[in-house]
C-alpha positions in Angstrom: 28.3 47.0 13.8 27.4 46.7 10.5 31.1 47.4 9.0 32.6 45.0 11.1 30.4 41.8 10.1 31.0 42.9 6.6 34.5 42.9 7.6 35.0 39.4 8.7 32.6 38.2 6.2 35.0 39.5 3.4 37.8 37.9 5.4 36.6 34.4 5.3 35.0 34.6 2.7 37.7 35.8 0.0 36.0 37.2 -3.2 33.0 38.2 -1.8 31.5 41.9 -1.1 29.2 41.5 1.9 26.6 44.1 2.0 22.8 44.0 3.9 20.3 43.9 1.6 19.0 41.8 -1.6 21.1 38.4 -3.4 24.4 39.3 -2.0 23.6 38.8 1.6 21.9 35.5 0.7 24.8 34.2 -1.2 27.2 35.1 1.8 25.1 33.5 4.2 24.7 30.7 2.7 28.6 30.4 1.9 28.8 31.1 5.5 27.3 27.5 5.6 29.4 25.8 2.8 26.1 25.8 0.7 27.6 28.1 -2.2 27.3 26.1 -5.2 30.3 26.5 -7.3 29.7 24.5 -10.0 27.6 27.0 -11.9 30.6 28.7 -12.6 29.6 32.4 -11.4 32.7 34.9 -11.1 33.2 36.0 -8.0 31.4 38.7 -6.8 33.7 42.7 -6.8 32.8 45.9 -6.1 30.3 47.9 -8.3 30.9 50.9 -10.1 30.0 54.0 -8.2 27.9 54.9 -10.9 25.6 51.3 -10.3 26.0 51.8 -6.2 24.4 54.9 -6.5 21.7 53.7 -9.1 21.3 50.4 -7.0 20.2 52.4 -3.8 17.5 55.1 -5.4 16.0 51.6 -7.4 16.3 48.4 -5.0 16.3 45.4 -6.9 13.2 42.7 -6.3 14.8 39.8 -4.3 15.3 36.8 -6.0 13.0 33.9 -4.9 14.9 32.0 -1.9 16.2 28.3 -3.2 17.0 25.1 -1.1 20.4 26.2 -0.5 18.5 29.5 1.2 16.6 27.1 3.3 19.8 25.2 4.7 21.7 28.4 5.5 18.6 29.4 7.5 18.2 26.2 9.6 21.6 26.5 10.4 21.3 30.2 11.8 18.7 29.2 13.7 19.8 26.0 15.1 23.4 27.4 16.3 22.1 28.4 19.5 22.9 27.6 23.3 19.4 26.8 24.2 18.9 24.5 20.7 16.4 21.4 21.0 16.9 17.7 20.6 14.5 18.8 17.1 17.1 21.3 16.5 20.0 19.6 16.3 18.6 16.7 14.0 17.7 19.6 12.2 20.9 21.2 12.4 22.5 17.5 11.3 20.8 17.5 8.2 21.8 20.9 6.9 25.0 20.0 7.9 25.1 17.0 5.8 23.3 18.8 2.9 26.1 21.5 2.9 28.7 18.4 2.9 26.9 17.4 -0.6 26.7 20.6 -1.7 30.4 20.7 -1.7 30.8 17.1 -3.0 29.5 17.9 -6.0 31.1 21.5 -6.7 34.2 19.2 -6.2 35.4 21.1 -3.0 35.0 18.3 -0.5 37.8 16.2 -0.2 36.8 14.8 2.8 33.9 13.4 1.4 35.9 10.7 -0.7 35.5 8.8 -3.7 31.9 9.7 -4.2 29.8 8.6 -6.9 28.1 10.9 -9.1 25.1 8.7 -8.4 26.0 8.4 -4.2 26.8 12.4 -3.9 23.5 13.3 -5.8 21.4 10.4 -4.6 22.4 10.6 -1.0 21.9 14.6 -1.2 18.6 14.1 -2.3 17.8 12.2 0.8 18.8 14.6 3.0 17.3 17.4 1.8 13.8 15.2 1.4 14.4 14.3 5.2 15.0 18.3 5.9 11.6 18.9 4.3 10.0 16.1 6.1 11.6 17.7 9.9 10.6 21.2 9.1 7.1 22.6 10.7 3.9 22.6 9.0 4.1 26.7 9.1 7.3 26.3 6.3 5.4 25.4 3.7 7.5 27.5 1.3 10.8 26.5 2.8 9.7 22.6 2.2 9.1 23.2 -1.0 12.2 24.4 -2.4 14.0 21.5 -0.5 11.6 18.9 -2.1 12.1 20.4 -5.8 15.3 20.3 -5.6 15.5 17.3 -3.9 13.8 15.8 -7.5 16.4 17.5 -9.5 19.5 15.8 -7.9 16.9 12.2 -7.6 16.9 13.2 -11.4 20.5 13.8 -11.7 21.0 10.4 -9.6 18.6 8.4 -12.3 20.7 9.7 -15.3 24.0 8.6 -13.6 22.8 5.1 -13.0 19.5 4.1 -14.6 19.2 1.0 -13.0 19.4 2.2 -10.1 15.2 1.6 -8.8 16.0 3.5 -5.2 16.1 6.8 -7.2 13.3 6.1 -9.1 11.6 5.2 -5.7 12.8 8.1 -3.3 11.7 10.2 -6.6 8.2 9.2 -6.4 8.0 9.8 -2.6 9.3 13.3 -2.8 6.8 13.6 -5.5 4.1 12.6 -3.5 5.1 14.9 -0.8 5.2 18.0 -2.8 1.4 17.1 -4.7 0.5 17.0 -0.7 1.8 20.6 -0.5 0.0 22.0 -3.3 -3.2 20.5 -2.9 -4.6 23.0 -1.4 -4.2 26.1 -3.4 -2.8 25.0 -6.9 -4.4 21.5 -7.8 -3.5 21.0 -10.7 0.4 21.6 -9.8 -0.9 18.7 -7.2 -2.2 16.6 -10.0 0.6 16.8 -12.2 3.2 15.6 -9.5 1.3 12.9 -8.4 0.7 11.8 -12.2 4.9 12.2 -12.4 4.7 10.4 -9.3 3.2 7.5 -10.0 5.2 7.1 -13.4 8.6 6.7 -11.1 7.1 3.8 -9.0 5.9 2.3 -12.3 9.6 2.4 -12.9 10.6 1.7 -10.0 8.5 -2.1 -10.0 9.9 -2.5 -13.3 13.9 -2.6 -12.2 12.9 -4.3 -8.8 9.5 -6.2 -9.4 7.1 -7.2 -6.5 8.8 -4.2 -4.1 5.4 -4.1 -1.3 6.7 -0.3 -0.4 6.5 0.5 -3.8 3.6 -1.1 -4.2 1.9 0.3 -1.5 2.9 4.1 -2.2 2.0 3.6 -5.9 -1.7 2.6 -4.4 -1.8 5.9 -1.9 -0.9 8.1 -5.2 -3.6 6.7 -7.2 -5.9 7.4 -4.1 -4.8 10.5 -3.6 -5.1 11.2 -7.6 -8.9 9.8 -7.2 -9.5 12.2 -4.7 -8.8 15.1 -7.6 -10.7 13.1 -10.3 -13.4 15.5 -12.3 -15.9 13.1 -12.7 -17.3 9.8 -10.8 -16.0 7.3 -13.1 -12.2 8.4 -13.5 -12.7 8.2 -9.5 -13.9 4.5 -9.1 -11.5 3.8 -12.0 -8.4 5.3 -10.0 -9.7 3.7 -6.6 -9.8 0.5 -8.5 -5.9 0.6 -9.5 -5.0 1.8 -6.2 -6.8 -1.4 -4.5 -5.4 -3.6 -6.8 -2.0 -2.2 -5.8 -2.6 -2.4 -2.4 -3.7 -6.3 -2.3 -0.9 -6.9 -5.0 1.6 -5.8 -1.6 0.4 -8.2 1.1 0.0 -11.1 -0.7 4.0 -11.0 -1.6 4.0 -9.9 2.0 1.4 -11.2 4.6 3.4 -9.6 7.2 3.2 -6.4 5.8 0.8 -4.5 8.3 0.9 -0.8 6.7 -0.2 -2.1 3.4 -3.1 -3.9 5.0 -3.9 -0.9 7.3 -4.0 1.7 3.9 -5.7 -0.8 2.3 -8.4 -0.8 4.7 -8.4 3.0 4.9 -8.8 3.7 1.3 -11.6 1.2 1.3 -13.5 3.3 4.3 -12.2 6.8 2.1 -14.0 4.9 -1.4 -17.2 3.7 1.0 -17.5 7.3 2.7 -17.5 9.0 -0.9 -20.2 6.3 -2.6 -22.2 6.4 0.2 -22.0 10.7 0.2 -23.1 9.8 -3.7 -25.7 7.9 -3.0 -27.2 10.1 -0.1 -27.2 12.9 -2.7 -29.1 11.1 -5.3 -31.8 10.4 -2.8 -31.9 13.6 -1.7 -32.4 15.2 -5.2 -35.2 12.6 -5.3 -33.6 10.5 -8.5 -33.9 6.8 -6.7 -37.5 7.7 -4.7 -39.7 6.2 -7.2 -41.4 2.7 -5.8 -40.8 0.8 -9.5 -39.2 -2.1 -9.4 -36.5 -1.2 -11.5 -35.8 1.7 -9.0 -36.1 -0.1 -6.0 -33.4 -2.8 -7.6 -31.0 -0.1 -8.3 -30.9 1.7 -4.8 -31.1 -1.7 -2.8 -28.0 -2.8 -5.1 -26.0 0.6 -3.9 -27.3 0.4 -0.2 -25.4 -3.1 -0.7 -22.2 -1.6 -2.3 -21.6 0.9 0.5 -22.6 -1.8 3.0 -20.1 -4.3 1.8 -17.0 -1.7 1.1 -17.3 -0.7 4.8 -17.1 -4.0 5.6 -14.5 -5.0 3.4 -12.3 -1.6 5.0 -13.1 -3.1 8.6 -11.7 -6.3 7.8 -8.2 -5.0 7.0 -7.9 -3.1 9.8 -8.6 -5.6 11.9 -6.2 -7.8 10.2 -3.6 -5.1 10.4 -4.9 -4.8 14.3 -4.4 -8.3 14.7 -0.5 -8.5 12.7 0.6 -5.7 14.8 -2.0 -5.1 18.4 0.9 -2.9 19.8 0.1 -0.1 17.1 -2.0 2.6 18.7 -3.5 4.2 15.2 -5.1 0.7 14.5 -6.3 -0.3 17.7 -8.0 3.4 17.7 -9.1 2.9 13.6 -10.7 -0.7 14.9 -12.6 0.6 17.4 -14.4 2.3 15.6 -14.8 -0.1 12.8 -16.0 -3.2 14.8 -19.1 -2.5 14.8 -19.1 -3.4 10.3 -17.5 -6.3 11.4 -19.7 -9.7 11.3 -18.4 -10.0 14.7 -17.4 -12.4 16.7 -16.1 -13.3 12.4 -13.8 -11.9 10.6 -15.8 -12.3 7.4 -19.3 -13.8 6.5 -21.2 -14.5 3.2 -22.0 -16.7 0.8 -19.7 -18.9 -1.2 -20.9 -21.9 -3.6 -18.9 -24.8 -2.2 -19.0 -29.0 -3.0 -21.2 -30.7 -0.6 -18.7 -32.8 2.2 -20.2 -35.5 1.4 -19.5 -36.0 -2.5 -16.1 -33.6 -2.4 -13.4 -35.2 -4.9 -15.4 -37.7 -6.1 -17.0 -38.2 -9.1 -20.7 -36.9 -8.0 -19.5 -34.2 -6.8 -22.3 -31.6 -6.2 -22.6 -27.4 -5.6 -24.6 -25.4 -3.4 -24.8 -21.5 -2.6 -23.7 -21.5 1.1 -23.3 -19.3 3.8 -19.5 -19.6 5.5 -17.8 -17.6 8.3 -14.3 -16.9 9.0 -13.0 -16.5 12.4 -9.6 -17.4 14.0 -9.9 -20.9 14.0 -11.6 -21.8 10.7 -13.6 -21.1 7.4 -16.7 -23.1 7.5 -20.3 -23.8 6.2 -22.8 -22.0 8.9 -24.8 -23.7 11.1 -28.3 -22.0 11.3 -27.2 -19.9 14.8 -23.0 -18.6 12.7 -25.6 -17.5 10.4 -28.5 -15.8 12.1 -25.6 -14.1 14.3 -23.3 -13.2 12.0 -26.1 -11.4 10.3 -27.3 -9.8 13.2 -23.9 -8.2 14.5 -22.5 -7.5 11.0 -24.1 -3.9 11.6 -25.5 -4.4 8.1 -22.1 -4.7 6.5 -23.2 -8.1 5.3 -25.6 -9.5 2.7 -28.0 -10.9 5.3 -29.0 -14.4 3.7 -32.1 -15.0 2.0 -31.5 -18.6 0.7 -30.2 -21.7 2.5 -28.2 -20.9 5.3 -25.3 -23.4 5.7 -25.5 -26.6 5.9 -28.7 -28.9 7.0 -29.1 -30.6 9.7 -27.6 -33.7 9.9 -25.3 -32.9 6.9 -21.4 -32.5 7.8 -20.1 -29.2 7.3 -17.5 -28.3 5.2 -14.8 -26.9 7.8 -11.2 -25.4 6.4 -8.8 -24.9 9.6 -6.6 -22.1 9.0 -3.4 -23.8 10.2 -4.1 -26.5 7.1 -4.0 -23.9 4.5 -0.6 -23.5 2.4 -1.8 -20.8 -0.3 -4.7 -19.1 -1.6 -5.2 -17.6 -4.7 -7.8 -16.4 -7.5 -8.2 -18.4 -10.2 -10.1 -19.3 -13.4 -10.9 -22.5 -14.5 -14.7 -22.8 -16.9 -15.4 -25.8 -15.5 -16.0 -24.6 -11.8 -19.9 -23.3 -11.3 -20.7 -19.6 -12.7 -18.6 -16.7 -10.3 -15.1 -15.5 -9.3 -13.0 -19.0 -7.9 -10.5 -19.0 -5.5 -8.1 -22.0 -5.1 -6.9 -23.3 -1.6 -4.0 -25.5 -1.4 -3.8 -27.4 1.8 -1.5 -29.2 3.8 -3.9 -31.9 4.9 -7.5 -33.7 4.2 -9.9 -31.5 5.7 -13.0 -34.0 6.2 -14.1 -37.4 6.6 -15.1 -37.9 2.9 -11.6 -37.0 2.1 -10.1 -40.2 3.8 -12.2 -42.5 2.3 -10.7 -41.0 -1.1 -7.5 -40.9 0.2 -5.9 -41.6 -3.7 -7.6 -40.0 -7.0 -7.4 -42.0 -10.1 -4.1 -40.3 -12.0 -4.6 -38.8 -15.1 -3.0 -40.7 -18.4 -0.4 -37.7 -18.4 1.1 -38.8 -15.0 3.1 -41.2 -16.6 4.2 -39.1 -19.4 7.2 -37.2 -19.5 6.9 -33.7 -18.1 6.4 -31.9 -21.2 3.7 -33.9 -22.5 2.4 -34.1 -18.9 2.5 -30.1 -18.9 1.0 -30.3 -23.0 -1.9 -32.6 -21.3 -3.1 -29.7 -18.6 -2.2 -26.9 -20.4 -6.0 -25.8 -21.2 -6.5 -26.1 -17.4 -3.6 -23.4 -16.0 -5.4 -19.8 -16.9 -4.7 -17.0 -15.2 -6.8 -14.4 -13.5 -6.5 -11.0 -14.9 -5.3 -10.0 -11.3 -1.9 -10.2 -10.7 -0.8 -13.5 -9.2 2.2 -14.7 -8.2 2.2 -18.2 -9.2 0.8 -19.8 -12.1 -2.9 -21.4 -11.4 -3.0 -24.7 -10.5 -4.4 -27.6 -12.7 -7.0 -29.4 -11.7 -7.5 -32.9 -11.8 -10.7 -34.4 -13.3 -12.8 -37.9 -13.0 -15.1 -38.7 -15.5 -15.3 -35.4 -17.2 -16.8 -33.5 -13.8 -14.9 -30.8 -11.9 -13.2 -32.0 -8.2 -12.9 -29.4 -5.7 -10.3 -31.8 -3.9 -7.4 -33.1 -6.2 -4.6 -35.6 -4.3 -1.0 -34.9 -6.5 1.1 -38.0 -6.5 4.7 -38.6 -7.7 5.7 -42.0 -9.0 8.9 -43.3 -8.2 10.8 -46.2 -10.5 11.9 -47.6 -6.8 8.4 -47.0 -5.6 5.0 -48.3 -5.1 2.2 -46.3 -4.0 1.9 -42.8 -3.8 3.6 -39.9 -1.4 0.7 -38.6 1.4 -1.9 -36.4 -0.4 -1.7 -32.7 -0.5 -5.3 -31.4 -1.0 -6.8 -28.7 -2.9 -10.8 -27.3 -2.4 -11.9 -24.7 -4.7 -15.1 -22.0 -3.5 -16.6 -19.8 -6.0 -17.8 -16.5 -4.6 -20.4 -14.4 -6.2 -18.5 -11.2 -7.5 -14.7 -10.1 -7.7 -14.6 -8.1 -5.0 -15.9 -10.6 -2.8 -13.4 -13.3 -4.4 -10.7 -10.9 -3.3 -11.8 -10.3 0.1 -12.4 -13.6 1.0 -8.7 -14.7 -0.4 -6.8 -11.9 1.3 -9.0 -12.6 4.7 -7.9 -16.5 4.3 -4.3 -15.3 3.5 -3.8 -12.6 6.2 -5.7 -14.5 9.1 -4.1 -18.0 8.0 -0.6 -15.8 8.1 -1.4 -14.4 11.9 -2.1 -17.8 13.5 1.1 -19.0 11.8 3.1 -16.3 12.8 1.3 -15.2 16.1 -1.4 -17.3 17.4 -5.2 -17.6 17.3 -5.6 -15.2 20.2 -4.3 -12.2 17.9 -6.8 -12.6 15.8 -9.7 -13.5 18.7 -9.2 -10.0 20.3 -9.1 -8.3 17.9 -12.5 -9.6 17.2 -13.4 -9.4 20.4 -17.2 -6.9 20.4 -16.3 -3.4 22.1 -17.1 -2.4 24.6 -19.1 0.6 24.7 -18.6 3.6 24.1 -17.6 6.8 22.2 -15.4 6.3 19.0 -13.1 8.6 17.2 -12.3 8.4 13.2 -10.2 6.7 11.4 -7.2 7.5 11.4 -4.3 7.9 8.4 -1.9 6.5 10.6 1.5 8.5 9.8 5.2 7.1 10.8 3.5 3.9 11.1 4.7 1.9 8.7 7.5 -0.6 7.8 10.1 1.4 6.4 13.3 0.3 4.0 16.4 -0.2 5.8 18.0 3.2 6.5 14.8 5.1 5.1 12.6 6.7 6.7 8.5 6.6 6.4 6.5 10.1 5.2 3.6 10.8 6.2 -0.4 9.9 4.4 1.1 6.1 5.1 4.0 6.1 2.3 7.4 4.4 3.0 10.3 6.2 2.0 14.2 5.7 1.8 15.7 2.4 -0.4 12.5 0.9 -1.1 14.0 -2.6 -0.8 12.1 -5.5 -0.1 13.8 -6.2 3.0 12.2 -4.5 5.5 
């Protein structure tokens, strides 16, 4: 039996000495399956002298260490069966296709076409990534020699066309998936391929900026990178990036729910591991003492862990809300409601202008407590507040000071379906905090009618570039990233209006075009500015796209009843067109911002 498979291996495969043991079986197996590689320019294999026979049986070689091409021959062994799965032949398909770029490249395809250096390695690269991704969990050996050598030809791909930000991108992603793999029993293999990893999505952004894949899997890396930090302030420093990342994503793209979900996630990852901190500390008996000093510290940290589980359970329930048919987030918000300020998105205080000097000249601040459902942000009437507080689960800051507005004062109300933009800004003359600028289609309250037309400044009649010269120490940026410039803000009689009316004069024209109105809040820290701007952004963005009642069940209160975890929500993502999405939440394949 043996004799006659070595027979008709020898006869179709011309050159080569088949025999039942060691390298040489591999090599004809795997030529068996096209996958012989032949452009390292080996000699074909002949017979050995009798002398070496004899010496090779009393001393068997060690067998080499099995490689990618090892891995495809075997898929295809095992998948060329009667009885083969749907599983098995996508399998099967792949190694196929992996073989066809095998021989591509050693130049003995010629079905294959006019190929690319760039498509044959690029494209191979893919498929052996997507191999890795279909095998079980059991071949963790087999996955990763198809992911290293997967890098190699994404390497070989970036070297034949360096502007090419896919390869780059599918890089990073096989990258990822291999520091997953090693995590476990050689870290710091782990660290160093997520370190590489984030390095090709860095380069990535920089031939294709604003990419929200990218984005997103650069923010999982970091995460995962913080998870292997040494010490707690390389963590919160990693975690930091990684968030910044994240929100960087969905405000080029609102609609982009898996960056919103992972961004919720890491935040409920960040909050279980401070919290985990902090119960330690007590425990060893380092925040027990009754000073005040002490007691300031730990009610400070209580806070922190209060208002990052919080902050997580408002993302998934805004990535609940873009996409309600996804079962991993309508399971995550379950059990997240209860952080949730409920029946609001988001509660806590914001200093505001009063409604009933905003854009004029006395225009007055006060520390205020707003809520943020579905319909609207607004000042808090005594009851928003007292719930809010009461149902937030102690996520939220439970007010101490002046709740909202008084009684018989109007409240400042901000409809969601008014709101164009919203953005962090910086601007000294706004009261001490972190300001955030909303730019709205329409007046908001009465007082903004009766000022329906703010004195223009002298630059309006000025040609554009002395105009521009006249507000130029009023457009700073925020050291987050932004996507527009900050606006400038109008000012009457020296004093800062949280409502500015732009007008353009006409030579034909009297008058000025309908106003388009601005309102700036100052929140009390940075990561509060940023929550409240992506909650505005995100929940302004459903009832454009979907309607009020998207967002109202998802803040429905649950019912009762047992919860499970969160979950990291794999293959549910928006993928690039033609890729394919990996698992921990990344997006794999072009990368593009299309999807």
């Amino acid at each position: 039996m043996a004799e006659s498979l070595a027979q008709q291996l020898e006869q179709k495969l011309p050159g080569f000495k088949a025999s039942f043991g060691g390298e040489e079986l591999k090599r004809a197996t795997a030529a068996l399956g096209g996958a012989l590689d032949a452009r390292k320019g080996k000699s074909p294999t002949t017979s050995a002298p009798a002398s070496e026979a004899a010496a090779a049986e009393e001393q068997p070689s060690a067998p080499a260490p099995a490689t990618a091409a090892d891995t495809v021959a075997t898929v295809l062994a095992q998948t060329c069966t009667p009885d083969a799965t749907e599983a098995d032949l996508v399998l099967r398909e792949l190694a196929l296709a992996a073989n066809q770029y095998s021989r591509a490249e050693a130049g003995a395809d010629p079905s294959s076409g006019p190929l690319s250096e760039y498509d044959v390695a690029y494209n191979h690269g893919l498929v052996l990534q997507e191999l890795a991704g279909k095998l079980a969990g059991s071949q963790a050996e087999q996955q990763l020699q198809l992911l290293e050598q997967a890098c190699e030809l994404y390497a070989a791909a970036s070297a034949a066309r360096p502007s090419a930000h896919s390869a780059l991108y599918n890089w990073g992603v096989a990258l990822s998936d291999l520091a997953r793999l090693l995590r476990e029993g050689r870290p710091a293999e782990a660290l160093h391929c997520l370190q590489q990893a984030s390095h090709k999505y860095a380069g990535a952004l920089d031939l294709q900026p604003g990419n929200p894949q990218a984005l997103n899997n650069w923010g999982l890396v970091l995460q995962e990178m913080s998870a292997l930090a040494t010490s707690v302030s390389e963590r919160d420093r990693l975690v930091a990036f990684a968030l910044e990342k994240f929100r960087h994503a969905l405000r080029l793209r609102p609609d982009f729910d898996r960056g919103v979900y992972n961004l919720g996630t890491v935040l409920y990852t960040y909050a279980c591991a401070v919290q985990a901190d902090l119960t330690a500390q007590l425990k060893a008996g380092r925040l027990a003492s009754s000073d005040p000093a002490t007691t300031r510290e730990r009610h400070a940290r209580e806070t922190r862990v209060r208002s990052l589980f919080t902050a997580a359970a408002q993302y998934i329930c805004l990535a609940a809300a873009l996409q309600p048919s996804r079962d991993i987030y309508r399971r995550s918000l379950a059990v997240v409601k209860p952080m949730l300020p409920l029946p609001f998105l988001r509660a806590g205080y914001l200093t505001a202008p009063l409604e009933a000097g905003l854009g004029g000249p006395g225009e007055t601040w006060r520390r205020e407590w707003f809520v943020l459902d579905q319909g609207s942000l607004r000042s808090a009437s005594a009851m928003e507040s007292s719930l809010s507080s009461a149902t937030s689960g102690g996520g939220a800051a439970i007010p101490t000071l002046k709740i909202g507005h008084a009684v018989g004062e109007s409240p400042l109300v901000v409809p969601l379906d008014a709101i164009l933009s919203v953005r962090r800004v910086f601007d000294p003359s706004l009261p001490e905090g972190e300001a955030l600028w909303l730019h709205l289609s329409r007046p908001v309250t009465s007082s903004s009618f009766s000022h329906p037309h703010a004195a223009l400044p002298a630059s309006a009649s000025a040609p554009p570039a002395a105009a521009s010269a006249a507000s130029h120490h009023h457009s700073h940026h925020h050291s987050h990233p932004q996507p527009h410039p900050q606006p400038p803000r109008h000012h009457h009689a020296h004093h800062a209006s949280s409502a500015s009316h732009h007008h353009h004069l006409s030579a034909s024209t009297v008058g000025c075009a309908p106003p388009c109105c601005s309102i700036w809040l100052v929140a009390d820290d940075p990561a509060s500015a940023d929550a409240w701007v992506d909650a505005l952004l995100l929940a302004h963005h459903i009832v454009a796209s979907r309607s009020p009642s998207a967002l109202a069940e998802a803040l429905t209160p649950p019912a009762p009843g047992p919860a499970a975890g969160i979950a990291s929500a794999p293959g549910a993502g928006a993928g690039a067109a033609g890729g394919r999405t990996s698992g921990s939440g990344r997006v794999s394949g072009g990368g593009g911002p299309g999807s």
